[in-house]
N, C-alpha and C positions, 0 to 999 in steps of 0.2 A: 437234762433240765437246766443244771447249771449255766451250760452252754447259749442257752437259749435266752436264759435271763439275762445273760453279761450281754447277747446280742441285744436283748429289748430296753437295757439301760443306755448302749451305751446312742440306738435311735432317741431314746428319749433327750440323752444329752446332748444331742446332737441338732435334733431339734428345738429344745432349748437356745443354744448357742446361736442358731439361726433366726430366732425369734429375739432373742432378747441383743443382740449385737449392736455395731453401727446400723444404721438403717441405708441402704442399697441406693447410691447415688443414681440421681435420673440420667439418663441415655442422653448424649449429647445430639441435639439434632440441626447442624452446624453442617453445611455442604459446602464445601469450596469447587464449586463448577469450572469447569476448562472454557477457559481465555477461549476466542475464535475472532479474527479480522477479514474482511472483506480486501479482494484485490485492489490494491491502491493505484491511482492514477500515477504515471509515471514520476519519480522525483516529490511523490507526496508523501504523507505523515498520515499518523490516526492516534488517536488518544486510546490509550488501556488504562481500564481501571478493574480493581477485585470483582469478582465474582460470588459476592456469596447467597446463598440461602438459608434460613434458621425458622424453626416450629417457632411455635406460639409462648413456648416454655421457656426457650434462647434469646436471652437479649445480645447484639454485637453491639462491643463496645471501644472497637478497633479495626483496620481493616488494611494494611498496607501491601504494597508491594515494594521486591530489591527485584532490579534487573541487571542481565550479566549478558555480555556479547564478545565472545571467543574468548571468557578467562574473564572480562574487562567487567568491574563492577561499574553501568550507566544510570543508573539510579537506586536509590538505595531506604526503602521506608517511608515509601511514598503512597500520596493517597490515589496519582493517576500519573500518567505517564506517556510521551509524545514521544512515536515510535517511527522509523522508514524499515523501507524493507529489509530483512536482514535477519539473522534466526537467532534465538534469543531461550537466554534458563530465566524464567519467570518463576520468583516464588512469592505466594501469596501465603501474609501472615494476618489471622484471624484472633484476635482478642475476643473474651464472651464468656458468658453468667448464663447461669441454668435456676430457672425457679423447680423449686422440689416442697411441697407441706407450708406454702406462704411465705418462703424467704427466697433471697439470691442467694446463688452457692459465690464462692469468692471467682477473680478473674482464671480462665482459661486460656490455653492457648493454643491454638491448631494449625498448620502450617502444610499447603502443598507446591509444589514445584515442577512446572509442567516446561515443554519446548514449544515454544511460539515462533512459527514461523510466519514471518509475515512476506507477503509475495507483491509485486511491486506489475501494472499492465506493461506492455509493451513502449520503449524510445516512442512517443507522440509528439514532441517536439524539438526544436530545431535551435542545437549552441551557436549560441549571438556570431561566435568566430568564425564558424560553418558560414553564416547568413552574410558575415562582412567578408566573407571571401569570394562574393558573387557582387556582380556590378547591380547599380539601379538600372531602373529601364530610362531614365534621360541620358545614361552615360553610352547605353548601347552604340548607340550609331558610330564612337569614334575607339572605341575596342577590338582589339586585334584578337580573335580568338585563337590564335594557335599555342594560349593555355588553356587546355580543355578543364582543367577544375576536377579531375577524374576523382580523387579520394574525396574532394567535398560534394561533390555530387551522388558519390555512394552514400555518404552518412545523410545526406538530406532528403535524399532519393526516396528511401525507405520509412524515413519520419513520418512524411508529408500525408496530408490527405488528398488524393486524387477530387478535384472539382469541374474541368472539362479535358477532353481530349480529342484532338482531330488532328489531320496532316496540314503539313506546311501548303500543298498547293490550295487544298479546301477551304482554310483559311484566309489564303490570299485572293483567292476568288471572292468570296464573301465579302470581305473587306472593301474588293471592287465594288461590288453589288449594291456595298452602305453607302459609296463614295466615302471611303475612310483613308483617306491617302496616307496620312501618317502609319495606320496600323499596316497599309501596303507596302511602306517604304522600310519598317523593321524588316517585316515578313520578309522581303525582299531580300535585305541585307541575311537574313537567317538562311535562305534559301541557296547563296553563295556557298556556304559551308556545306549543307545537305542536299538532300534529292526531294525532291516536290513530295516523295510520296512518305517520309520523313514525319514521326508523329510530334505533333506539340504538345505538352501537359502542362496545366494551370493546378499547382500543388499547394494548400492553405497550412499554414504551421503557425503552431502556439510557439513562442519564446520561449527556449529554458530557462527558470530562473527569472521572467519577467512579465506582464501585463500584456507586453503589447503582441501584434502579431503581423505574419510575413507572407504574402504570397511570390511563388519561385518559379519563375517556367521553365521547364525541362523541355530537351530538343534532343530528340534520338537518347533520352539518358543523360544528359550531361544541365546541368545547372547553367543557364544565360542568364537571367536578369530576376531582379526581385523589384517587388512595390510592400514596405512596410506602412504598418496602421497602428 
């Protein structure tokens, strides 16, 4: 009986102490969600900024981020942040008040720290040095091609977007057909290097680095002449 009483005192005190105590601070309802970016266009940027969500009961009353890239602190308590591709320790720091029984509780602080990798499309356009290392097309006619251009024609080759393609004789045909004797007299001059059955490519590129933009023709692969816009 003894035993049974000291147990039902010591629930009562027990009880007690749970009733009568601090009173149970409210659940933080404060999400700091994961960053996500979108593939950037080549050599572009994207703005990050926090992520958060909070109930009805959580006021945020701060919201920053520090950004770190290989060790290197790039920003640091910031409210958004201008990023290129490159992988990155993002920590987002959340300030915030909890209402509980009609008051704000004092400031809080919540912190998470995610890996952001941001990924960058594919070389779409064409370094200005690549583009000056190819003649215009009025210089054409008095160029010696036996520099074929081989490395700048690889890096440009692949940038480029393809916009028409045919052979050297098809084209020189045509040409005739417009009566376009100048476009015959390149063609012609191209045709000395290559075989009639020789593909030409009309390849359009955005500048790196700049506004304007280049179209490159390619003959069997190898870069002959540009017209910039």
């Amino acid at each position: 009986m003894r035993r049974l009483m000291t147990s039902a005192v010591a629930v009562v005190v027990l009880g007690t102490t749970v009733l009568t105590g601090a009173p149970a601070q409210a659940a933080s309802s404060i999400t700091i969600r994961t960053i996500t970016t979108s593939t950037l266009a080549y050599q572009g940027s994207t703005v990050v900024k926090p992520k958060v969500s909070a109930s009805r009961s959580t006021k945020v009353t701060s919201s920053r981020l520090t950004v770190r890239k290989a060790g290197r602190t790039v920003a640091r308590n910031v409210r958004s942040v201008r990023l290129k591709a490159a992988t990155y320790a993002v920590t987002t720091t959340v300030k915030y008040k909890v209402r509980s029984k009609g008051r704000w509780s004092g400031t809080r602080t919540k912190t998470r720290t995610q890996r952001l990798v941001v990924r960058q499309a594919a070389q779409n356009c064409a370094w200005p040095s690549n583009v000056a290392a190819v003649v215009s097309y009025e210089d054409l006619p008095a160029v010696d091609r036996a520099d074929t251009l081989d490395a700048t024609s690889r890096k440009l080759f692949s940038a480029g977007t393809a916009q028409v393609e045919v052979t050297l004789g098809a084209m020189y045909e045509a040409a005739g057909a417009l009566g376009d004797t100048a476009t015959q007299k390149v063609v012609a001059e191209i045709m000395s290097h290559y075989d009639r059955s020789t593909h030409i490519q009309f390849r359009d590129y955005r500048m790196c680095g700049s506004t304007k933009t280049a179209e490159i023709v390619f003959v069997g692969g190898e870069a002959w002449f540009k017209e910039i816009s």
